[in-house]
C-alpha positions in Angstrom: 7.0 12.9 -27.2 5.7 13.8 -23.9 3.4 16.6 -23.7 3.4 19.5 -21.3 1.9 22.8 -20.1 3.4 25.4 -17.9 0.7 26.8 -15.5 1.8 30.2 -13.6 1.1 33.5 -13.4 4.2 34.7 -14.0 5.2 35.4 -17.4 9.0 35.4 -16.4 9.2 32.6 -14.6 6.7 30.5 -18.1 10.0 31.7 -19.6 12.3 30.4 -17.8 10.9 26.7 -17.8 10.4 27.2 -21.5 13.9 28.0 -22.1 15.2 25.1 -19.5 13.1 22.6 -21.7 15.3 23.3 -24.9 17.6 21.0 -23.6 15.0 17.8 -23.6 13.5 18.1 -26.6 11.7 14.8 -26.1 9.3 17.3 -23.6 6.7 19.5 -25.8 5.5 22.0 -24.1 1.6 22.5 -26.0 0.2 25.5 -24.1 1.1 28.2 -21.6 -1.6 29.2 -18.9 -1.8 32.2 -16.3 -4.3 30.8 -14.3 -6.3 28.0 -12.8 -8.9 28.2 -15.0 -7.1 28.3 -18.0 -5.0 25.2 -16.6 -8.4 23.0 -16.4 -9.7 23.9 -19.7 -6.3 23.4 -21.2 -5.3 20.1 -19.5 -8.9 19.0 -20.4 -8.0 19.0 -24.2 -4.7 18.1 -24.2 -4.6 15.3 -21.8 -0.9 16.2 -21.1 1.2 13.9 -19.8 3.4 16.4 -17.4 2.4 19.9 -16.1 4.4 22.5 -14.1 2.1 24.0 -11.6 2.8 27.3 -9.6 0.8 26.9 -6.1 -0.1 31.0 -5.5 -2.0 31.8 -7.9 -4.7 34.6 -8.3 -8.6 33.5 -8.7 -8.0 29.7 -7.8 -4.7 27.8 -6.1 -2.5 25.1 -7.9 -4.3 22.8 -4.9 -7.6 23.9 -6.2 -7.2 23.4 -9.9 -5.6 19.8 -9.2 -9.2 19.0 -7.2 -11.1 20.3 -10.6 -9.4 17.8 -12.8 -10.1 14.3 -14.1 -6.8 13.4 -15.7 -4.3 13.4 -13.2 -1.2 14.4 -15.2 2.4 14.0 -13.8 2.5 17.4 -11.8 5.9 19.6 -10.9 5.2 22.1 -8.8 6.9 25.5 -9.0 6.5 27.1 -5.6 7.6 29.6 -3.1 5.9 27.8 -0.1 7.2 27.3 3.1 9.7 24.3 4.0 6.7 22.3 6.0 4.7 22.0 2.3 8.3 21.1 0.9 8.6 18.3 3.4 4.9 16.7 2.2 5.4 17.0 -1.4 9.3 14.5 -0.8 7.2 12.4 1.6 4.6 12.3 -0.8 6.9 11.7 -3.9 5.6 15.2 -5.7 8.5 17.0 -7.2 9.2 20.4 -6.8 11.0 23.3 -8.0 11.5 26.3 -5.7 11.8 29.8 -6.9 14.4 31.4 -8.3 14.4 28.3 -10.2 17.9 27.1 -10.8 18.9 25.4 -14.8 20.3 22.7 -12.4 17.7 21.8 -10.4 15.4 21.6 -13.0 18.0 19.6 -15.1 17.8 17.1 -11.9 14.4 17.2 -11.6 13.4 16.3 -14.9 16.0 13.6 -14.5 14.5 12.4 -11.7 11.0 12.4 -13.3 11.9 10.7 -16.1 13.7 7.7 -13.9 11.3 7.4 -11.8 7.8 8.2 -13.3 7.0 10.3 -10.7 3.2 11.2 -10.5 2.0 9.3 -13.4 -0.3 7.5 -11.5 -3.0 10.0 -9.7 -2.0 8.5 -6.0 1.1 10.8 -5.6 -1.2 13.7 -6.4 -4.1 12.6 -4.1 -2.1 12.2 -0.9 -0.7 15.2 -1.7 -3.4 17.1 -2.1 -4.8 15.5 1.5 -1.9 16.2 3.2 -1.7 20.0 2.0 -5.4 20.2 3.0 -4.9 18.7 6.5 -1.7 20.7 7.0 -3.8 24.2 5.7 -5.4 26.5 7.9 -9.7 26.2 8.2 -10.8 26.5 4.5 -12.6 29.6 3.5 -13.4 28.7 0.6 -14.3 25.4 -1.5 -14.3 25.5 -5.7 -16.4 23.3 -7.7 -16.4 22.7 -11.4 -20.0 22.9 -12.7 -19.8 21.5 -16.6 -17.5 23.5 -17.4 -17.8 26.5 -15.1 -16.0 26.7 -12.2 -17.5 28.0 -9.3 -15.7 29.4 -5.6 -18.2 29.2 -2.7 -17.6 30.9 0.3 -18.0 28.7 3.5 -20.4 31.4 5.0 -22.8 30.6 2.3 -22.7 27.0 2.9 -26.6 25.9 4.2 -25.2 22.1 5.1 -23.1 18.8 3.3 -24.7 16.3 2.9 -23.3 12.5 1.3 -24.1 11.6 -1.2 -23.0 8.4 -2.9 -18.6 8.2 -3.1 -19.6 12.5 -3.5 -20.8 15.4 -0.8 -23.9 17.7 -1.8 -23.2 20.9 -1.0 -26.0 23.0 -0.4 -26.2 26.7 -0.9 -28.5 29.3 -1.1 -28.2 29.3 -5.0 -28.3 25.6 -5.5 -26.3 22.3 -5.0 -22.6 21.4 -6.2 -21.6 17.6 -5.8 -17.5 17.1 -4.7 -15.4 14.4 -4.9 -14.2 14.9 -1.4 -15.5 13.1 1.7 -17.5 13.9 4.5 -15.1 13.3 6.9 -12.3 15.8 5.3 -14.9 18.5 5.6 -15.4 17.7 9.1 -11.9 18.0 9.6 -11.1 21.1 7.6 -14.0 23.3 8.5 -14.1 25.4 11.0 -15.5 23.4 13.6 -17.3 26.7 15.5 -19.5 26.8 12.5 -20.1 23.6 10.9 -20.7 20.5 13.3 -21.5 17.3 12.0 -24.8 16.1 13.0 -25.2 13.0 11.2 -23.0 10.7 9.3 -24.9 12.3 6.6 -24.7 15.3 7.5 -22.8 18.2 8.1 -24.1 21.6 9.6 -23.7 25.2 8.9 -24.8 26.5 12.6 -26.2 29.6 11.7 -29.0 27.9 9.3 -30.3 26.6 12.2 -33.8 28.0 13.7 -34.7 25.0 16.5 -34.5 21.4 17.3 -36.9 19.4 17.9 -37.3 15.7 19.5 -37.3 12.8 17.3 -37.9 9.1 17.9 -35.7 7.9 20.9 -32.3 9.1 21.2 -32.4 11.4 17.7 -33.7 15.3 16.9 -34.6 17.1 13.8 -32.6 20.4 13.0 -35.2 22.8 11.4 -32.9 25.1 9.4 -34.0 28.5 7.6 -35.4 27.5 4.9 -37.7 24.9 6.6 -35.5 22.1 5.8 -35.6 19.2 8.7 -31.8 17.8 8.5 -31.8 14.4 11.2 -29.3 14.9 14.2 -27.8 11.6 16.0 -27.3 11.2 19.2 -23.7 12.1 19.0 -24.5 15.0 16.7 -27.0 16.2 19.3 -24.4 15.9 21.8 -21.7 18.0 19.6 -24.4 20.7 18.5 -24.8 21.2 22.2 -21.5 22.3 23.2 -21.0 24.5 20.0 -24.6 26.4 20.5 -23.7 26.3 25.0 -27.2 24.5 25.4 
């Protein structure tokens, strides 16, 4: 018996796949969720084997809730999105099911899950979830799973990244959350006006910045708000120059 859980705000469209599942009984579907947060709590104690996943969702994303979780399930998303995101989830080998969902294209996709095991190893998922982040406008947001509290931080109140380990620190006026992301996607996805990295440690929030100061040849020290000395390279020095025009 493979178990499921249907993720999506919509009660109606919950339905729907419920009522498409009759025909493959072998597929158990153990909870319903409206929302991100009730998807990580619930694939967290059920350790599901499948989940359909709706991608616009209120409070957190279907991409956001997939970066909270350990267990990487077998995901089917269940999406209105544009035909570019179609395109990475068949290069990626993600299925999909667009809405108005059709009894015969989920008949076909479940098929096609079941033949090929799609997504039950966490790789699918990961390039995915890289490829959706690359192709996505600047973040404006990042969430974080604290124990198990979630948190969404705004970008504006982001002091500076820092690495830390195969993690990034990330360092806001209320404390630090660690992320299993890498410094050099935030570099990428950031909005590059605001956040320049200075280090390969070390990513930037401009505005924190009060002054920079010489340090040892060829390096400075960014002096940042709250008196914390962040090092700056020679090629971040470089880059914080021709975001601040100095």
């Amino acid at each position: 018996m493979t178990k499921a859980i249907i993720i999506d705000d919509e009660p109606l469209s919950r339905g729907i796949i419920k009522t498409y599942l009759k025909s493959f009984p072998e597929i158990e579907v153990v909870e319903e969720c409206s929302d991100g947060f009730e998807g990580v709590k619930a694939i967290q104690h059920h350790q599901p084997e499948l989940i359909f996943l709706d991608i616009q969702m209120p409070k957190i994303t279907g991409f956001e809730m997939l970066e909270l979780i350990d267990h990487k399930p077998a995901v089917i998303f269940i999406t209105a999105y544009d035909s570019f995101a179609i395109k990475a989830f068949e290069a990626n080998a993600v299925d999909y099911l667009l809405k108005p969902v059709s009894e015969e294209r989920f008949r076909n996709t479940i098929i096609k899950w079941k033949s090929k095991l799609v997504g039950t190893s966490p790789e699918p998922v990961e390039r995915v979830l890289g490829v959706m982040s690359s192709a996505n406008s600047q973040q404006s947001r990042i969430v974080v799973k604290t124990g198990s509290k979630v948190k969404i931080i705004p970008v504006h109140e982001i002091r500076y990244i820092e690495a830390d380990d195969d993690f990034v620190k990330i360092h806001t006026p209320e404390g630090s959350y660690l992320k299993n992301k890498t410094m050099t996607f935030y570099e990428q996805s950031l909005d590059t006006a605001q956040f320049v990295r200075v280090h390969r440690s070390y990513i930037l929030h401009i505005n924190q910045i009060t002054k920079i100061e010489p340090y040892q040849k060829d390096a400075h020290i960014a002096i940042l708000r709250d008196g914390q000395q962040i090092p700056v390279s020679k090629t971040g020095y470089s880059k914080l120059k021709a975001v601040l025009g100095i």
